[in-house]
ZADO-1210 file (C-alpha; in nm, 4 decimals, padded with zeros to 6 digits):
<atoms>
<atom x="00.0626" y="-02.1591" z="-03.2044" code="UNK" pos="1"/>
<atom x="00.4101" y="-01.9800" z="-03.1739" code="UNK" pos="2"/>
<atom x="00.5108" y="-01.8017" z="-02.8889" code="UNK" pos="3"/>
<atom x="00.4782" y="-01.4573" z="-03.0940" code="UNK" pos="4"/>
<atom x="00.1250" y="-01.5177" z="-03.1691" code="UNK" pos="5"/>
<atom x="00.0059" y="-01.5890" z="-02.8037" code="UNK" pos="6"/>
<atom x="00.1810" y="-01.2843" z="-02.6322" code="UNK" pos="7"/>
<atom x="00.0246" y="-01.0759" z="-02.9207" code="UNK" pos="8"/>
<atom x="-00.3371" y="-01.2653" z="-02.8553" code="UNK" pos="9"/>
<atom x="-00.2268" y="-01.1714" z="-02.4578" code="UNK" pos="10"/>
<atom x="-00.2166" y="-00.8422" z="-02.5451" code="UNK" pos="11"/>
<atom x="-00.4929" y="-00.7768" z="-02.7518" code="UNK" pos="12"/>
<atom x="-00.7059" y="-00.9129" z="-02.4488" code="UNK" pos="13"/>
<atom x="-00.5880" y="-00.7231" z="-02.2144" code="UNK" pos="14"/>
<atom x="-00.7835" y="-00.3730" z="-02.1295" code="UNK" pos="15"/>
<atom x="-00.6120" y="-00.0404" z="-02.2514" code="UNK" pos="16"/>
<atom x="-00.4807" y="00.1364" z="-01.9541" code="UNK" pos="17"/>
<atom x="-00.3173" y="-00.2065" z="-01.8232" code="UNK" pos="18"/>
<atom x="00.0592" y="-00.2344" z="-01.7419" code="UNK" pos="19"/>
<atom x="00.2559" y="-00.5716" z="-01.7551" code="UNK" pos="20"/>
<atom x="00.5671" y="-00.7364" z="-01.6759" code="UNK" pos="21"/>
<atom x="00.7807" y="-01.0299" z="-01.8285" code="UNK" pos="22"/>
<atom x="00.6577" y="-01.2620" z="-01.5565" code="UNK" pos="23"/>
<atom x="00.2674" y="-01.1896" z="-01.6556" code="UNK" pos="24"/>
<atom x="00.3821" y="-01.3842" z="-01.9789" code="UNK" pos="25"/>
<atom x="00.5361" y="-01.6632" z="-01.8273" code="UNK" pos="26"/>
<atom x="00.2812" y="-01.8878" z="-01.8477" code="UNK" pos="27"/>
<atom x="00.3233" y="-01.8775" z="-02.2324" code="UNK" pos="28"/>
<atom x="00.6688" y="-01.9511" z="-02.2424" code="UNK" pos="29"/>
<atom x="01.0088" y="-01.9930" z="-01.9989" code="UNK" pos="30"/>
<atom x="01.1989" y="-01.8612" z="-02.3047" code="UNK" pos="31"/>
<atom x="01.2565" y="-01.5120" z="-02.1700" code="UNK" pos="32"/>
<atom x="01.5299" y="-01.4215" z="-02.4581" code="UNK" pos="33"/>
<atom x="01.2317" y="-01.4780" z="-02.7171" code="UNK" pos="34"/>
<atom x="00.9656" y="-01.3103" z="-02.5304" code="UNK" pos="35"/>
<atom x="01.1665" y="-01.0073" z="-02.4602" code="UNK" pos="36"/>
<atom x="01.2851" y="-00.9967" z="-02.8184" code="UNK" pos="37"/>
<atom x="00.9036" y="-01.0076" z="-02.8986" code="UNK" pos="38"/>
<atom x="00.7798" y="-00.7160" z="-02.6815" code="UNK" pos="39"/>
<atom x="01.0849" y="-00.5233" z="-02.8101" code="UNK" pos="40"/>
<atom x="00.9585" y="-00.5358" z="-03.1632" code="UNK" pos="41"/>
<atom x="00.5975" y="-00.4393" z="-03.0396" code="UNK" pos="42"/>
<atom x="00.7359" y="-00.1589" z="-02.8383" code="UNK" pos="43"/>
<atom x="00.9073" y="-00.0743" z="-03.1460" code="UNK" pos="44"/>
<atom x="00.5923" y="-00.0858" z="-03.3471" code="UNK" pos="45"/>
<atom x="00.4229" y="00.1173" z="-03.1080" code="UNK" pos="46"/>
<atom x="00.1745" y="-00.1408" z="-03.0247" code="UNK" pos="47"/>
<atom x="00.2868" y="-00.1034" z="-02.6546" code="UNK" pos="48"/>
<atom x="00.4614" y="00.1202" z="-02.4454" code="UNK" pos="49"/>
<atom x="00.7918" y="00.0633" z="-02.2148" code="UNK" pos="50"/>
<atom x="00.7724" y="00.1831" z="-01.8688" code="UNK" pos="51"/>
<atom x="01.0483" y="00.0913" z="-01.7427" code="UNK" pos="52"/>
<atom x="01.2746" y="-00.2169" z="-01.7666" code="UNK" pos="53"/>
<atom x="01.0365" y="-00.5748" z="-01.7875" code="UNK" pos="54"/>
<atom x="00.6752" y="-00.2981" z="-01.7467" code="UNK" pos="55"/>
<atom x="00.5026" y="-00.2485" z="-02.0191" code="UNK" pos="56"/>
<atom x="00.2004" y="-00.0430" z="-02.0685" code="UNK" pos="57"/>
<atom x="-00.1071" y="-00.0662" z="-02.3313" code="UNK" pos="58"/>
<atom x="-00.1689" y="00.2813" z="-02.4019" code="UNK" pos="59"/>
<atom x="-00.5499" y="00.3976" z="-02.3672" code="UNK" pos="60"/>
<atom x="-00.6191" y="00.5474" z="-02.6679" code="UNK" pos="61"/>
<atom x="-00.8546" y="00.8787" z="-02.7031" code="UNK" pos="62"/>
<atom x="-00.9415" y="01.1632" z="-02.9776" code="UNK" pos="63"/>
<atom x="-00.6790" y="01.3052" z="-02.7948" code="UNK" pos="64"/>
<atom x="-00.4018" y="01.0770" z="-02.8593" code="UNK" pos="65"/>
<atom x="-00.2711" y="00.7938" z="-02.6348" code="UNK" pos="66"/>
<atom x="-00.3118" y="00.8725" z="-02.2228" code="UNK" pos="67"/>
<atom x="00.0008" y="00.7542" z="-01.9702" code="UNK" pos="68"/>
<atom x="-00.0602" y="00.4799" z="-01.7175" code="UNK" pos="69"/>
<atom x="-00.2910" y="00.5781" z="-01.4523" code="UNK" pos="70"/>
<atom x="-00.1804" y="00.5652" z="-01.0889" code="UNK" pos="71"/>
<atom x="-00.3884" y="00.2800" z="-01.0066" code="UNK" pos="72"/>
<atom x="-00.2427" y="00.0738" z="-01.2638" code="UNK" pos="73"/>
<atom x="00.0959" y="00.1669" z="-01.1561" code="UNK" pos="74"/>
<atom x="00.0444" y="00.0899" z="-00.8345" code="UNK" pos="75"/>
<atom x="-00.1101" y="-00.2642" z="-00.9148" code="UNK" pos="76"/>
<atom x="00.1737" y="-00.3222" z="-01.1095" code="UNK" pos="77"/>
<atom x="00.3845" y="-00.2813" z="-00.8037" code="UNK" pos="78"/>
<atom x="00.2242" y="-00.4479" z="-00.5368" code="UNK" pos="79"/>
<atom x="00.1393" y="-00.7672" z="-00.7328" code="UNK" pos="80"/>
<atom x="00.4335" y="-00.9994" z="-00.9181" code="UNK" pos="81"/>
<atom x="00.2545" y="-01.3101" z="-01.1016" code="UNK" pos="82"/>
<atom x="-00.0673" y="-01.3240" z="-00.8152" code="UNK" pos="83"/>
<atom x="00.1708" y="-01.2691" z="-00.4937" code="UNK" pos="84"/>
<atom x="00.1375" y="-01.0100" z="-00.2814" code="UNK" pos="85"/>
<atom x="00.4642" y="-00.7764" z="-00.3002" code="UNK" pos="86"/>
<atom x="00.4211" y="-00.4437" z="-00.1318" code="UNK" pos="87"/>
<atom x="00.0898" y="-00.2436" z="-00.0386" code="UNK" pos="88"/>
<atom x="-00.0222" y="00.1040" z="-00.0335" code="UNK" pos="89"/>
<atom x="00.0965" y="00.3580" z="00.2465" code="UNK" pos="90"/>
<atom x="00.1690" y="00.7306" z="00.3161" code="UNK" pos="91"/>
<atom x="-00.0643" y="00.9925" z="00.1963" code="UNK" pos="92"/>
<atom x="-00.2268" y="00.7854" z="-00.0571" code="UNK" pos="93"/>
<atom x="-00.3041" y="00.5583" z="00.1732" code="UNK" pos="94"/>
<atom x="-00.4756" y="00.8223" z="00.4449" code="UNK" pos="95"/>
<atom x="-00.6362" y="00.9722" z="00.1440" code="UNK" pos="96"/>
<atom x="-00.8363" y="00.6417" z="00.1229" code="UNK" pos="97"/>
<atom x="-00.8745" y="00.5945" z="00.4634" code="UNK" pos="98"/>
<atom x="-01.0507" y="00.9462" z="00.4997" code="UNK" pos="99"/>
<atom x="-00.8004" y="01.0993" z="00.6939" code="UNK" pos="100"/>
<atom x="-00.7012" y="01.4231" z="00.4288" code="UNK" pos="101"/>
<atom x="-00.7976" y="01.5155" z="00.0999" code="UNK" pos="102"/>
<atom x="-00.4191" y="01.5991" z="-00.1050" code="UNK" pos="103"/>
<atom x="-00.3008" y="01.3895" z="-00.3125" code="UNK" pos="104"/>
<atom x="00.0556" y="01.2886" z="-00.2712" code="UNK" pos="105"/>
<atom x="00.3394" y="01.3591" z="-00.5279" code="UNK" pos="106"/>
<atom x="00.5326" y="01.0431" z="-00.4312" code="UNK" pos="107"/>
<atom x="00.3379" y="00.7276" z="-00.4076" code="UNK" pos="108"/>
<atom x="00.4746" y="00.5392" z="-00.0560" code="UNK" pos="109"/>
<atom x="00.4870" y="00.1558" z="-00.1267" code="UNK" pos="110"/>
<atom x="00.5558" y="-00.0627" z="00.2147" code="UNK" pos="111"/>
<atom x="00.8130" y="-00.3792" z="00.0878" code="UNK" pos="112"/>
<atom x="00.9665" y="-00.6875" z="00.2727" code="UNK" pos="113"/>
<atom x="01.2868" y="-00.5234" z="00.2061" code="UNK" pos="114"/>
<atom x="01.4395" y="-00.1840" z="00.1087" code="UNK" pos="115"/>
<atom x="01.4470" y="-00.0595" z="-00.2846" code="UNK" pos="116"/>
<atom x="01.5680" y="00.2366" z="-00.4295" code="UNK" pos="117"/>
<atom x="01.3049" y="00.4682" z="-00.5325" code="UNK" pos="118"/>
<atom x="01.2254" y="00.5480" z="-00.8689" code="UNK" pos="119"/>
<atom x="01.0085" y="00.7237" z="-01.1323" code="UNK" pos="120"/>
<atom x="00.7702" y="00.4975" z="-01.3288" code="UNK" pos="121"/>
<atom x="00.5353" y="00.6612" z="-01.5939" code="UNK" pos="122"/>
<atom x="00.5824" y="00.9903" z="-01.4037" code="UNK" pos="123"/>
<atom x="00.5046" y="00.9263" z="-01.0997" code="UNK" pos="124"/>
<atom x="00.7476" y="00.9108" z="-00.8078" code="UNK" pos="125"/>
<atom x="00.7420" y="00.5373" z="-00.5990" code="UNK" pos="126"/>
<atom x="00.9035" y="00.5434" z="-00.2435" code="UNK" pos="127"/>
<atom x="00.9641" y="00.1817" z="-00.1315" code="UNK" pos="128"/>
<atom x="00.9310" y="00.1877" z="00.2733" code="UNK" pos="129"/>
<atom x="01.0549" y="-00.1634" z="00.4609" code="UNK" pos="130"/>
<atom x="00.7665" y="-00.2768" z="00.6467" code="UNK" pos="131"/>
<atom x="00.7744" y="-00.3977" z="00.9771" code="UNK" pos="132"/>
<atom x="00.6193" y="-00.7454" z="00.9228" code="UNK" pos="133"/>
<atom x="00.5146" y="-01.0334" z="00.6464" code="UNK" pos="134"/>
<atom x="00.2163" y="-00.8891" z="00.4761" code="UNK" pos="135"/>
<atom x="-00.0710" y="-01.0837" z="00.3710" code="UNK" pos="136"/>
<atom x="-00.3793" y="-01.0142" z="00.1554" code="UNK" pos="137"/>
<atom x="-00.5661" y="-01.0715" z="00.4611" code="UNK" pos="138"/>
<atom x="-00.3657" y="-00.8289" z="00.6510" code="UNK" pos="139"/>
<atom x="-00.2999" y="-00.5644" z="00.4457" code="UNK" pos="140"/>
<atom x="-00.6058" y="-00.3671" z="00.5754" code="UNK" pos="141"/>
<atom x="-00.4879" y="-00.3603" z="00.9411" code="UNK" pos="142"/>
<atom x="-00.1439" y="-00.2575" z="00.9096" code="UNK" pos="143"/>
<atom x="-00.3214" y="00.0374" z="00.6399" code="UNK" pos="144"/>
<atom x="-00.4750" y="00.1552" z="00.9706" code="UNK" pos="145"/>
<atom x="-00.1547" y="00.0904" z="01.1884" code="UNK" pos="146"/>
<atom x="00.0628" y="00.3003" z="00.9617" code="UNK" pos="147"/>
<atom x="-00.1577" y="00.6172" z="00.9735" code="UNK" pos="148"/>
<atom x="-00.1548" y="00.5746" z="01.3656" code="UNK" pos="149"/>
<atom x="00.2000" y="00.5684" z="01.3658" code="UNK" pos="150"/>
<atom x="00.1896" y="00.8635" z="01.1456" code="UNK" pos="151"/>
<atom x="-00.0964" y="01.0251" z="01.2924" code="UNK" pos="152"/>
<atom x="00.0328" y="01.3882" z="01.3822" code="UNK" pos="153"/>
<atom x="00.2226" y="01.4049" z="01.0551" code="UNK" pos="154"/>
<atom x="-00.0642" y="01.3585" z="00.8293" code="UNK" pos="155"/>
<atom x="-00.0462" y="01.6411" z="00.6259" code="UNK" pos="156"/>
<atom x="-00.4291" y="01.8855" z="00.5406" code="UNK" pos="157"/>
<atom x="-00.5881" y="01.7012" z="00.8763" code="UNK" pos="158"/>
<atom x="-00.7018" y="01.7499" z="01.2107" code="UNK" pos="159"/>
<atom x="-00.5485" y="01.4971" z="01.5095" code="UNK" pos="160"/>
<atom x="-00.8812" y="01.4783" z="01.6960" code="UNK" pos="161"/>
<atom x="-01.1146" y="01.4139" z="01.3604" code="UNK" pos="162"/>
<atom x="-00.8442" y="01.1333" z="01.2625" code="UNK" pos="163"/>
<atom x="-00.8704" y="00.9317" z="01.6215" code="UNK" pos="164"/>
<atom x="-01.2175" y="00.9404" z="01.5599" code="UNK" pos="165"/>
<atom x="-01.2222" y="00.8166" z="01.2192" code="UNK" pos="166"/>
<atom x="-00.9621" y="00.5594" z="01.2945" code="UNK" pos="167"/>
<atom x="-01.1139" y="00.4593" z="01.5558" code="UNK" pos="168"/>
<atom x="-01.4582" y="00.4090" z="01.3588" code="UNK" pos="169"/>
<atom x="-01.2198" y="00.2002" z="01.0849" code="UNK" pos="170"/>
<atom x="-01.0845" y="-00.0200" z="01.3999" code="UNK" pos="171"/>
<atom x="-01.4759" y="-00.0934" z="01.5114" code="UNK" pos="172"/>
<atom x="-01.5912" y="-00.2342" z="01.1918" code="UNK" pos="173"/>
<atom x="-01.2845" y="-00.4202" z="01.1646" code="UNK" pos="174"/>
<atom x="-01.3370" y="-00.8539" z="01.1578" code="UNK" pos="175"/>
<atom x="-01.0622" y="-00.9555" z="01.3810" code="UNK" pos="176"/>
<atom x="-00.9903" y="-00.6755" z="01.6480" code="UNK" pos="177"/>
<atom x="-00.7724" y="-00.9490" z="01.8035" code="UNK" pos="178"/>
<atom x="-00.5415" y="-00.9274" z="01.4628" code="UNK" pos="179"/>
<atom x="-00.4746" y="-00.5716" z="01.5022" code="UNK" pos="180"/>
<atom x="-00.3895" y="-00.5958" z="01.8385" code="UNK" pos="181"/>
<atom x="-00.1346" y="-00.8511" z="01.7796" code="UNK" pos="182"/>
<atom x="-00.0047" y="-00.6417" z="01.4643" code="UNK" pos="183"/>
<atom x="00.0401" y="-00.3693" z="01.6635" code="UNK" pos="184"/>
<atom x="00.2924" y="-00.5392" z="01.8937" code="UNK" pos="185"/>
<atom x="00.5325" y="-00.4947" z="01.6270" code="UNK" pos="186"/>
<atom x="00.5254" y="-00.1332" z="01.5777" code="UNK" pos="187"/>
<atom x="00.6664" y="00.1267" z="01.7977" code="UNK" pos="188"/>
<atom x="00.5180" y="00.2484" z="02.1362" code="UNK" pos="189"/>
<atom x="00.3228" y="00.5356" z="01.9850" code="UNK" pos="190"/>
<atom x="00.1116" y="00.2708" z="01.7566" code="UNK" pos="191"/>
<atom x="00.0293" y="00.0315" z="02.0710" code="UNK" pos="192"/>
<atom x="-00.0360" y="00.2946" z="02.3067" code="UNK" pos="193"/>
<atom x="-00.2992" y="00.4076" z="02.0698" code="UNK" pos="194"/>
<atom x="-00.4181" y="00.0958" z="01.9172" code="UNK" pos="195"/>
<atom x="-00.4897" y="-00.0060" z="02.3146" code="UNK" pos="196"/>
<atom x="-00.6675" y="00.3300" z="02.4032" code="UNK" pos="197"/>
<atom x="-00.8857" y="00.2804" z="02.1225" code="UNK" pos="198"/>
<atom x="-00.9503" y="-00.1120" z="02.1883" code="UNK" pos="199"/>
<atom x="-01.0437" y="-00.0297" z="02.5014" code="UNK" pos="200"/>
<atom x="-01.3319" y="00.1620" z="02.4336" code="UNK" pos="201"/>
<atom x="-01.4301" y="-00.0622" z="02.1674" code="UNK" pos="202"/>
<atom x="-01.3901" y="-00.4075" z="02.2359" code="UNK" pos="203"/>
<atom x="-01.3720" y="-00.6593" z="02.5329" code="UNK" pos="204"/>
<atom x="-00.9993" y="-00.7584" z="02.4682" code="UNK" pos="205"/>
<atom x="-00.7553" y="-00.8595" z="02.7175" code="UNK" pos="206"/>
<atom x="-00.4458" y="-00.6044" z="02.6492" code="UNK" pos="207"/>
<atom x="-00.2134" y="-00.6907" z="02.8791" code="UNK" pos="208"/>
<atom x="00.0021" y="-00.7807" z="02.6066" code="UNK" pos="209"/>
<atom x="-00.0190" y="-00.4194" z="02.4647" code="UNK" pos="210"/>
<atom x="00.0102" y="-00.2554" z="02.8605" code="UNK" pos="211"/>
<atom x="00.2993" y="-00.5077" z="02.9127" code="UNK" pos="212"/>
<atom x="00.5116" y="-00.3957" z="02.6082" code="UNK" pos="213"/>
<atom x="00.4905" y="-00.0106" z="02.7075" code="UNK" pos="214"/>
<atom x="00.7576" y="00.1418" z="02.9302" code="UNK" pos="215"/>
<atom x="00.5644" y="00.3503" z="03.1721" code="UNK" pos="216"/>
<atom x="00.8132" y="00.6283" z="03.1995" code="UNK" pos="217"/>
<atom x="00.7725" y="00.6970" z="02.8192" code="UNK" pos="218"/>
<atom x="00.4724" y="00.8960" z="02.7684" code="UNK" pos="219"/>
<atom x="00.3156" y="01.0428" z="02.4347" code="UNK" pos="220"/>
<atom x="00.2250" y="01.3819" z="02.3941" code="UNK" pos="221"/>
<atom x="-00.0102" y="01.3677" z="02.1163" code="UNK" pos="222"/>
<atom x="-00.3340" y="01.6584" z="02.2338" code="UNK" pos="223"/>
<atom x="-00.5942" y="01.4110" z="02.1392" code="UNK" pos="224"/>
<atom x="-00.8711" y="01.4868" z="02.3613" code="UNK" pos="225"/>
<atom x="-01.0701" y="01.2415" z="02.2925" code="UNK" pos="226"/>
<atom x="-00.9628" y="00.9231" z="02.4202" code="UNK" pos="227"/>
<atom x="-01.0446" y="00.7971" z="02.8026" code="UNK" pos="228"/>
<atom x="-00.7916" y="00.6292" z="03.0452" code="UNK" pos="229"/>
<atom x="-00.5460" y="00.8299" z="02.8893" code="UNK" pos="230"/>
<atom x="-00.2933" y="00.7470" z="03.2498" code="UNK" pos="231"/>
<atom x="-00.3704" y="00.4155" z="03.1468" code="UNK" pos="232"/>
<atom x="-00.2056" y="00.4281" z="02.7660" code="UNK" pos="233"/>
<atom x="00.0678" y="00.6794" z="02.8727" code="UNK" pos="234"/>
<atom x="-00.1046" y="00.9482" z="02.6617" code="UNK" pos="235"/>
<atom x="-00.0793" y="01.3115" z="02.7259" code="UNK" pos="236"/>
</atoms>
């Protein structure tokens, strides 16, 4: 079977609404010049739609006409190169998920290993944000919940006090409390003051490590009411 043949049979199997890059195709051939010259003549022909440079996009089609990529897709597309991990969710979208507010962001916030340009892909704006750490599939969740603590005043259609306590809710039916804590030693002071006032009331940790890494004369003025031993987190 020629190479022609099998991206077309690709193709036909995936699921309208899916986007694709050069790389998903890899496994059919190492020939890049060929396969590029073969999704140029099926972009061409309409039988799939260009994104952007190497995306590609098999148009859902409706009574309507053909729809554009849907966010998820786009974002799947982004965070995911040939199985690995590459970036995850973060920003608005993110908190959206998490319960935290209820708009929906016009610029998608994508966390990276390193620091890319942003850019428009099927009209939708992506913002790439350095993270502060490796990510993992495993750990993707906790530094979801990290993030909108370090973020937690700026979180746009929400209120400070309802977010502790849903965050705080998301922290207890976490698996590995002990992760988080560790995560959190990476991010600034705001993030580990919090992520120890809520551990405390939660869990049986030792937190030294988190009380250690805090500078006592720095305190956080955040209006939360809610949390106890607030002297003991540096929390206003």
């Amino acid at each position: 079977m020629n190479i022609a043949t099998q991206v077309r049979e690709y193709i036909e199997k995936l699921e309208e609404g899916s986007i694709f890059k050069y790389n998903n195709l890899s496994n059919i051939s190492d020939n890049k010049m060929a396969i590029a010259k073969i999704l140029s003549r099926l972009t061409k022909n309409k039988k799939i739609n260009r994104i952007e440079k190497g995306v590609f996009y098999k148009a859902k089609k409706t009574r309507f006409g053909k729809l554009k990529p849907e966010i998820e897709e786009i974002i799947k597309a982004e965070v995911k190169n040939d199985r690995k991990i590459t970036g995850y969710i973060s920003g608005i979208l993110s908190y959206n998920k998490l319960g935290l507010t209820t708009q929906i962001p016009n610029v998608i916030e994508i966390v990276t290993e390193k620091r890319k340009p942003s850019k428009t892909i099927g009209g939708f704006k992506i913002k790439y944000i350095q993270g502060y750490m490796k990510f993992t599939k495993t750990n993707i969740k906790y530094l979801q919940i990290l993030d909108a603590l370090k973020d937690i005043k700026n979180i746009p259609d929400s209120n400070i006090e309802n977010n502790y306590k849903i965050l705080k809710e998301q922290i207890r039916n976490l698996e590995n409390k002990e992760k988080l804590l560790l995560l959190s030693l990476e991010y600034t002071p705001q993030v580990r003051a919090l992520t120890g006032a809520i551990l405390s009331e939660i869990s049986s940790l030792d937190l030294s490590a988190i009380e250690k890494s805090l500078n006592e004369l720095t305190k956080f003025d955040l209006g939360i009411q809610k949390i106890k031993n607030k002297k003991r987190w540096n929390i206003k």
